[in-house]
C-alpha positions as CSV (number, residue, x, y, z in Angstrom):
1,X,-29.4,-76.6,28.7
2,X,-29.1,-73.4,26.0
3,X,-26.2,-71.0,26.8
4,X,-27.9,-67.7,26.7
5,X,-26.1,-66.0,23.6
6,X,-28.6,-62.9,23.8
7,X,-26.3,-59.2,24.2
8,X,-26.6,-57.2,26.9
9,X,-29.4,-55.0,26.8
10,X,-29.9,-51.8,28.8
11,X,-32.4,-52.0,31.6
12,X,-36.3,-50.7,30.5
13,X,-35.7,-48.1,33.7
14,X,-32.1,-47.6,32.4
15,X,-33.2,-46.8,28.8
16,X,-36.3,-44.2,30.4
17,X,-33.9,-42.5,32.0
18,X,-31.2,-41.9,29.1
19,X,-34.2,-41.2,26.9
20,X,-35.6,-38.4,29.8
21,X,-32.7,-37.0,30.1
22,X,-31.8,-36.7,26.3
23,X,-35.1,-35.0,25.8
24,X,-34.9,-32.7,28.8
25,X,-31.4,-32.0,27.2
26,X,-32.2,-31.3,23.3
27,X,-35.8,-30.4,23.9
28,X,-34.9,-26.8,25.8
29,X,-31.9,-26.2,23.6
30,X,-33.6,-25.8,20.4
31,X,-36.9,-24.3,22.1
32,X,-34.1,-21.3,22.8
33,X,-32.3,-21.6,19.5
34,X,-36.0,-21.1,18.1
35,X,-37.6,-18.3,20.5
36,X,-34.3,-16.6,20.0
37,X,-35.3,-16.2,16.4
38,X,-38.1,-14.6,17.5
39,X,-37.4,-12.2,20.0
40,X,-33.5,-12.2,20.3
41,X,-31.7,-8.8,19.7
42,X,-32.7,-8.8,16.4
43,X,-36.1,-10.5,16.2
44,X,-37.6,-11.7,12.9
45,X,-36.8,-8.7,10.9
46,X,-33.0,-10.4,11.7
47,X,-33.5,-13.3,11.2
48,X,-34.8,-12.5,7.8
49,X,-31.7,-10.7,7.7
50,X,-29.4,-13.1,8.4
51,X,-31.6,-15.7,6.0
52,X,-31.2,-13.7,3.5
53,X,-27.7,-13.3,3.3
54,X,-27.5,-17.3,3.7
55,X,-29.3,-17.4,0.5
56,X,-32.6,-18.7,1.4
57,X,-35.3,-17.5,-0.4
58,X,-37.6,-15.9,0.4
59,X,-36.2,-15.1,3.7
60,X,-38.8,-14.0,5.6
61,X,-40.5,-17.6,4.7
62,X,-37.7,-19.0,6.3
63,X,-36.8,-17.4,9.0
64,X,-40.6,-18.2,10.1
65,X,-40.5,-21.9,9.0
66,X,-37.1,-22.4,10.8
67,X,-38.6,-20.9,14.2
68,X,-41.3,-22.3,14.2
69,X,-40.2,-25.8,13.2
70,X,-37.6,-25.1,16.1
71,X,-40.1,-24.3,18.7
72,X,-42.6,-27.4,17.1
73,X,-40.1,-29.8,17.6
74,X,-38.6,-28.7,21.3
75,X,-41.8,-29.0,22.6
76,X,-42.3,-32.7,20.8
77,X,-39.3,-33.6,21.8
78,X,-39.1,-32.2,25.4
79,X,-42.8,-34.2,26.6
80,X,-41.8,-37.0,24.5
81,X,-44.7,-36.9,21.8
82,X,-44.4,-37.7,18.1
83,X,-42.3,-40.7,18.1
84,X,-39.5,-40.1,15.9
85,X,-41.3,-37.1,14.2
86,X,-39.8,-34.3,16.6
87,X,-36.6,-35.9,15.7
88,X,-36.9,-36.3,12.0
89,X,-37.5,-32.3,12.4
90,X,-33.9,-31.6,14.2
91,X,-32.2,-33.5,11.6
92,X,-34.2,-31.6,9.0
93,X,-33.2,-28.2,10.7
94,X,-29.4,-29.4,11.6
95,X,-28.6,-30.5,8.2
96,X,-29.8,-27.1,6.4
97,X,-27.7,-25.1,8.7
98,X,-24.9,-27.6,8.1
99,X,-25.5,-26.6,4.4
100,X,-26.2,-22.7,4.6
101,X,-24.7,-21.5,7.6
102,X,-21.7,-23.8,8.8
103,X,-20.3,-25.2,5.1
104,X,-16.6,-24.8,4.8
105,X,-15.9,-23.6,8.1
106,X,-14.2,-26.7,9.8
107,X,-15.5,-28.5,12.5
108,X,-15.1,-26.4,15.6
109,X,-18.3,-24.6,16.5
110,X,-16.2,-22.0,17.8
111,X,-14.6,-21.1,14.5
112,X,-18.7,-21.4,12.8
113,X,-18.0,-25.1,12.2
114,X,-20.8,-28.1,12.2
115,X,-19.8,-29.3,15.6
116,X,-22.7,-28.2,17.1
117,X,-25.4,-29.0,14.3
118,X,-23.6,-32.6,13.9
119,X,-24.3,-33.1,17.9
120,X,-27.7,-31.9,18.1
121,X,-28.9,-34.1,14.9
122,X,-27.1,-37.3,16.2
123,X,-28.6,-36.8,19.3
124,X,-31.9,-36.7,17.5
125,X,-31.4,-40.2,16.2
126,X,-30.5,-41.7,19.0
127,X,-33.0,-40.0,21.2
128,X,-35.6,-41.8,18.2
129,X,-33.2,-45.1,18.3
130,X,-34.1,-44.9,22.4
131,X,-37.4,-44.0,22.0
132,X,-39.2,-41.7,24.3
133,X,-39.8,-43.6,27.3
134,X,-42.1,-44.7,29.7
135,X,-41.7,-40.5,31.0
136,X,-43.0,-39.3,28.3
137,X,-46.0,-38.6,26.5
138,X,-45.9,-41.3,23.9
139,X,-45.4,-43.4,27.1
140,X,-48.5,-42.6,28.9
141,X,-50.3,-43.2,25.9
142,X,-48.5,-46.3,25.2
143,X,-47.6,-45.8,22.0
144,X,-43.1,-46.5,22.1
145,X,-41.3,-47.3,19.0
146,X,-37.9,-47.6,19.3
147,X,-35.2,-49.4,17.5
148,X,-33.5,-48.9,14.3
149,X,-36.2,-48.1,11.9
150,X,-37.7,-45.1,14.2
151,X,-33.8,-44.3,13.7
152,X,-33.7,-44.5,10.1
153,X,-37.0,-42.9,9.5
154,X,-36.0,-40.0,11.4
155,X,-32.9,-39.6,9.6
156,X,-34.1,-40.3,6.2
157,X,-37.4,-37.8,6.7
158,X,-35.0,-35.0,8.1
159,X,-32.2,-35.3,5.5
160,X,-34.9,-35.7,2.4
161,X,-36.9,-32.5,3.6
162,X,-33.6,-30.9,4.2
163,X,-32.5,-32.0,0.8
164,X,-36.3,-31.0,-0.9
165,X,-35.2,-27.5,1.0
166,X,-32.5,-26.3,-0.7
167,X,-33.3,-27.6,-3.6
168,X,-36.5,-25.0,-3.8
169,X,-35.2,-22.7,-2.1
170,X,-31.5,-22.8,-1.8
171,X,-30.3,-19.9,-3.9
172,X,-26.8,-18.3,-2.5
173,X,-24.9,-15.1,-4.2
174,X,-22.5,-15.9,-6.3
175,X,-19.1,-14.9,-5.1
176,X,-16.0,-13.7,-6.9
177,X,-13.5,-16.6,-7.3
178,X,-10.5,-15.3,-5.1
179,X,-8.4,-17.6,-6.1
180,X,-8.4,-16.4,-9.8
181,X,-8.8,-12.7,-8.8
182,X,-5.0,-12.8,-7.0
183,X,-4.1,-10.5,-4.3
184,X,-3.7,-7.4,-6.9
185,X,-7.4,-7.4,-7.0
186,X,-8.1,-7.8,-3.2
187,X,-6.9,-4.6,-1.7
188,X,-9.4,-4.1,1.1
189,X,-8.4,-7.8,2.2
190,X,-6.0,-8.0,5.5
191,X,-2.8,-8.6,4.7
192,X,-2.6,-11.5,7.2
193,X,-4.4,-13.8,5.0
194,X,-1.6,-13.5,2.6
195,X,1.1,-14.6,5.2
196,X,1.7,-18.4,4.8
């Protein structure tokens, strides 16, 4: 007799539920990250705002694009429809606010870090790694992919429309190197920063 050398695998009721509750986790999150681009305090007209001053161009484009891609792929990924597309989508969206928004700030979300883009596009992967489930849409109409190349292809599509992005559309003001212009030149700046 064979010794069974196959690995443990999660149960198929185990693995609906993790993929449920991922979905019903991420899904909701970015549908309010995207309606709040919409009708937040600002609305639109801020969001083209704050685009703008990000450097993507045209901003108003973008701020469009990025709510609606938002709200696209929240509702994909909260009934479970789209296989890994809904996913490839967050990674796309996580990895150009890695770029424009949370660059250089550290980790810590709290401080304007990636922490929280890093989360939600990891979770993206592995809800498309999962799969939807037998709860989901995809389920009821049987069509499941899961594994590591729904994985991949969702991280490869986001990352290379992400990537085809900014480099269209990526166009951030040049700033003043501090670091050559010396605190002579920086007089508005708080004098805390200079306290090492």
């Amino acid at each position: 007799m064979k010794p069974n050398t196959s690995e443990p695998t999660t149960t198929e009721p185990g693995r609906d539920a993790a993929a449920l509750l991922l979905r019903l986790t991420l899904g909701p999150m970015l549908f309010a990250h995207g309606y709040n681009k919409i009708a937040g305090a600002g609305g639109l007209q801020g969001t083209t705002g704050w685009f703008e001053s990000l450097g993507l161009k045209p901003a108003a484009v973008h701020a469009r694009m990025a709510a609606g891609t938002e709200l696209a792929a929240a509702v994909g990924l909260t009934l479970g429809l789209g296989g890994p597309l809904p996913a490839a989508a967050t990674v796309g969206l996580m990895t150009v606010a890695a770029r424009t928004d949370h660059r250089g700030k550290g980790f810590f979300v709290f401080k304007g870090g990636w922490e929280y883009v890093g989360v939600a596009g990891g979770a993206a992967v592995a809800l498309a790694a999962l799969g939807n489930g037998r709860h989901s849409l995809d389920g009821l109409l049987r069509r499941r992919s899961s594994g590591v190349r729904p994985a991949l292809l969702a991280a490869a599509l986001g990352a290379a429309g992400a990537a085809a992005l900014l480099g269209l559309c990526y166009r951030p003001d040049e700033k003043p190197d501090e670091d050559l212009a010396g605190p002579a030149t920086q007089a508005g700046t708080d004098q805390g920063e200079w306290d090492t």
